[in-house]
N, C-alpha and C positions, 0 to 999 in steps of 0.2 A: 428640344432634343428628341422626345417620342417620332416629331413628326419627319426628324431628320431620318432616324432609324427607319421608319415606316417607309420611306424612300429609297434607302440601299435595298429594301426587300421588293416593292412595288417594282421599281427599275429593273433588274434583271428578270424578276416575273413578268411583266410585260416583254421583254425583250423574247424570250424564251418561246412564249406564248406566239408570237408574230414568226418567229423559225417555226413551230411547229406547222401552224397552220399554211404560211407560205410554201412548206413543202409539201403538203397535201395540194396544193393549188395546183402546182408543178401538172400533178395528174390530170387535174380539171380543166385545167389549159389545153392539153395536148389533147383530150379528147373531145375538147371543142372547136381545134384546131381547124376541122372541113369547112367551118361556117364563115371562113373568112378572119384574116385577122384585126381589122380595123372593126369589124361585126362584132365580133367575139369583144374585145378588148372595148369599143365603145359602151355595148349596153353594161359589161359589168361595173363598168367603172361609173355608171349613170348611176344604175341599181344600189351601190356603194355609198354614194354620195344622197339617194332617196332615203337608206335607213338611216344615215344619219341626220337628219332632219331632224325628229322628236328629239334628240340626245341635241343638237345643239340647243335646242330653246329650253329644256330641259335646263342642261347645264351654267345656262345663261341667268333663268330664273335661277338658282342657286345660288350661282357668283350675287345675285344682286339681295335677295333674303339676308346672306351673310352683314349686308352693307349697314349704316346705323341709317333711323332713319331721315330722310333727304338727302339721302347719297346713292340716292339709285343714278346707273350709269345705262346711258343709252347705248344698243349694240352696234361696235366697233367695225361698222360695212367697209370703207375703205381700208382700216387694217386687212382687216379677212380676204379681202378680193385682190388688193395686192400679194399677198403672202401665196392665197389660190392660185393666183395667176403663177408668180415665182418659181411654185414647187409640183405645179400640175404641169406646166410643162415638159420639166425633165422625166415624170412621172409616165408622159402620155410618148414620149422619145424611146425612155426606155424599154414600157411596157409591152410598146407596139414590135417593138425589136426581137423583145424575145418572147411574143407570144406568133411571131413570122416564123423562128428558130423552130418552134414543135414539130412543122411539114417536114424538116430535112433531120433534126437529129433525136435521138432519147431525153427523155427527160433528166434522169440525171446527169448526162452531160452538160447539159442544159442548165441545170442548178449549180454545178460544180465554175463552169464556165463563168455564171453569172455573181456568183463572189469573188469574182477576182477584183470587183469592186472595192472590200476590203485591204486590196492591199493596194488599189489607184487613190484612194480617198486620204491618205498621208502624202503621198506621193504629190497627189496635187496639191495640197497644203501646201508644197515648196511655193510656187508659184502665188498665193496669198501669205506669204513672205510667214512662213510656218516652217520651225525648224525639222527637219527627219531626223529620226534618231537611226545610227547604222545598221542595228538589226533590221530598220525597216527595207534598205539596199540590200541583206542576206535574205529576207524573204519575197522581196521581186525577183533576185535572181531562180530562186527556189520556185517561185511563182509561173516563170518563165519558162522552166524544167519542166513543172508539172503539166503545164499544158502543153509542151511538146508532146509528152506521152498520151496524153487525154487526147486531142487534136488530130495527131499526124498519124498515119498508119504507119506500119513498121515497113521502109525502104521509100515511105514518098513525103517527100519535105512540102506539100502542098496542104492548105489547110483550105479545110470543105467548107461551100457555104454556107451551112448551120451551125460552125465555130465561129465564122468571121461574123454572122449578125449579133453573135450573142457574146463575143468581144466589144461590139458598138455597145450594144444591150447596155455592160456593165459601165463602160463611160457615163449613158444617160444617169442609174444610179447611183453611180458616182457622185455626180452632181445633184443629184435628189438628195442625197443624205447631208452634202455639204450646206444647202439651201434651207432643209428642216433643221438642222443646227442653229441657221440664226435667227429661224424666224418662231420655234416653239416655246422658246423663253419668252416671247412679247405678244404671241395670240392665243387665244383661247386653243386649245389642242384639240379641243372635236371643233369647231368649227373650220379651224385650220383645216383639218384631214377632210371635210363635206368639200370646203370650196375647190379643191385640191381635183378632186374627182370628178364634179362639175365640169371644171376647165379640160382636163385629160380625156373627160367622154365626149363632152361636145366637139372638142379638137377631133378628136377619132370616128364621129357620127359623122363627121364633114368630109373626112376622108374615107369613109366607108360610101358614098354616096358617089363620089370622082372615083374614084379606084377600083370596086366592087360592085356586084351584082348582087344583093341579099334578097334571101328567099325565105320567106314568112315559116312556110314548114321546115326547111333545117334547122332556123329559130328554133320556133319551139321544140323541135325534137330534141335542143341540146339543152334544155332548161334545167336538167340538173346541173352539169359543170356550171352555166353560169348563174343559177342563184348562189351555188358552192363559192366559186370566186366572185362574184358579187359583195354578197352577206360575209363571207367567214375572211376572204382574202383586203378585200379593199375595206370593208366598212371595220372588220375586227384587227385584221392585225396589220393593216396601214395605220389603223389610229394607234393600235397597242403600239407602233415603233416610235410614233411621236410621245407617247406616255414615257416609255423606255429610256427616248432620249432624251428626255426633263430629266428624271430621275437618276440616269445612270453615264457616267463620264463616258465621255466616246469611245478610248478603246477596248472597253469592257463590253460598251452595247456594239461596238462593231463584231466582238466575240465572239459574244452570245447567236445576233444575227445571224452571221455566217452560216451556224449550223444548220438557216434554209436548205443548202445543199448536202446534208446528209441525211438528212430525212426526205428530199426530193429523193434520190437512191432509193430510200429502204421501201417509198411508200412506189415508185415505180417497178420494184421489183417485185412489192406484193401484190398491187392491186394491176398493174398490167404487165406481171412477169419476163419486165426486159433484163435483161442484165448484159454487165459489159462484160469484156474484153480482160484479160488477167494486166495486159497491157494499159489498159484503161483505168483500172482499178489502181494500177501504181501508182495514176498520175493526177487520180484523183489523193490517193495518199500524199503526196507531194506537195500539191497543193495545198491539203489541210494544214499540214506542216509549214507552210510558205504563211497561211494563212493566220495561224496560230503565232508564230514566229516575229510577226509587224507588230501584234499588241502586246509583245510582253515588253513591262519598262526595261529602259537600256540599263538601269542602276541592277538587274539582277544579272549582268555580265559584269560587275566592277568587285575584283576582291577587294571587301573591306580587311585593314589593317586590325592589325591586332591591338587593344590598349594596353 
């Protein structure tokens, strides 16, 4: 029972934890944006997966201390490298997508845009023969509103190319979150999240090579954003999400999640004084609401009868 309790707490605290720091990322991104995006997006996600090294063997010797003894278990490579493979790819899909997005639009468009994950992620449950509940169709249509106004400028029905990447963007997360759902209840969750990034950096080092021209001193010169999202983005609150989502039922940790994009806003406004648009700001309103809207149970629309 403690340890069940200890779990509702853990779980949203993890969750929590991975919005905030994901939205401080938001910045790190964008200001590492010059160096290339497959550049940017490979080495952090290498670096990511380098800290957590010690923490997997770490973790591993722990699982096996607990065991009695002659029940040590040997570490589970084909699990892990399957599951790595799985969930680094949609990882390294979407990553790439919206770390392309920073050239052309704000960050917090950019974060607001990139939750719209939150409300595809029910949505494609239909298609894994997963029931919607109807609120979830009130807050796509809601969802769909808000990004008109976030998206289109006022008189032109055309959406810019750093909304349309960061629309793919949230498809790939999409898929990312539906992928760690099945597979962090059966592998170890820090090793899960190293192999993860592994596969996402190598994937993106290969296309950083065909695609781009990297230049050793941009590198280095952007070494703050990407030990930033390196260490705090991908090693901390990639794993915190998989922590989160052991601990905490899905539409709760999609809840919590989400709020990456309002802290992408406050930390772009502070630390590189963009701000939007009043129009903008509506429909990032909108959104939240669309957002917020998919994860409340449909049983708090049903008046119960009186006894």
């Amino acid at each position: 029972m403690a340890q069940k309790n200890k779990g509702k707490l853990l779980g949203p605290f993890y969750c929590i934890l991975a919005a905030v720091v994901w939205g401080m990322s938001f910045v790190a991104q964008s200001e590492g944006a010059y160096i290339g995006t497959f550049t940017f997006n490979g080495i952090r996600t290498l670096i990511g997966g380098i800290v957590l090294i010690p923490l997997v063997i770490f973790s591993f010797r722990k699982e096996n201390a607990a065991l009695p003894a002659g029940e040590k278990k040997k570490f589970p490579f084909k699990d892990v490298l399957i599951g790595g493979i799985c969930c680094g790819i949609p990882l390294f899909i979407g990553g790439n997508l919206q770390q392309h997005a920073f050239n052309y639009i704000e960050v917090g468009k950019v974060g607001f845009i990139t939750a719209l994950y939150m409300v595809l992620v029910p949505v494609v449950g239909i298609f894994l023969k997963q029931k919607a509940r109807f609120n979830v169709w009130i807050g796509v249509a809601f969802g769909v509103v808000g990004l008109y106004f976030l998206s289109i400028p006022k008189g032109d029905f055309s959406i810019g190319k750093g909304e349309l990447i960061t629309i793919f963007c949230s498809f790939g997360f999409t898929a990312h979150i539906l992928v760690i759902d099945h597979f962090c209840k059966k592998v170890n969750n820090i090793a899960l999240s190293c192999a993860q990034f592994f596969v996402a950096g190598i994937l993106s080092i290969i296309c950083m090579f065909i695609f781009e021209e990297p230049e050793f001193d941009a590198v280095v010169g952007a070494y703050v954003p990407l030990l930033y999202a390196g260490i705090m983005s991908c090693g901390v609150a990639f794993t915190a999400q998989i922590f989160g989502q052991k601990y905490t039922e899905p539409a709760v940790a999609s809840l919590l999640l989400c709020l990456e994009s309002v802290f992408a806003v406050l930390f772009g406004w502070l630390l590189l004084h963009q701000t939007l648009s009043a129009r903008e700001l509506f429909g990032c309103l909108i959104m939240f609401i669309a957002i917020v809207f998919t994860q409340i149970p449909s049983d708090k629309f049903v008046l119960k009868k009186k006894k």
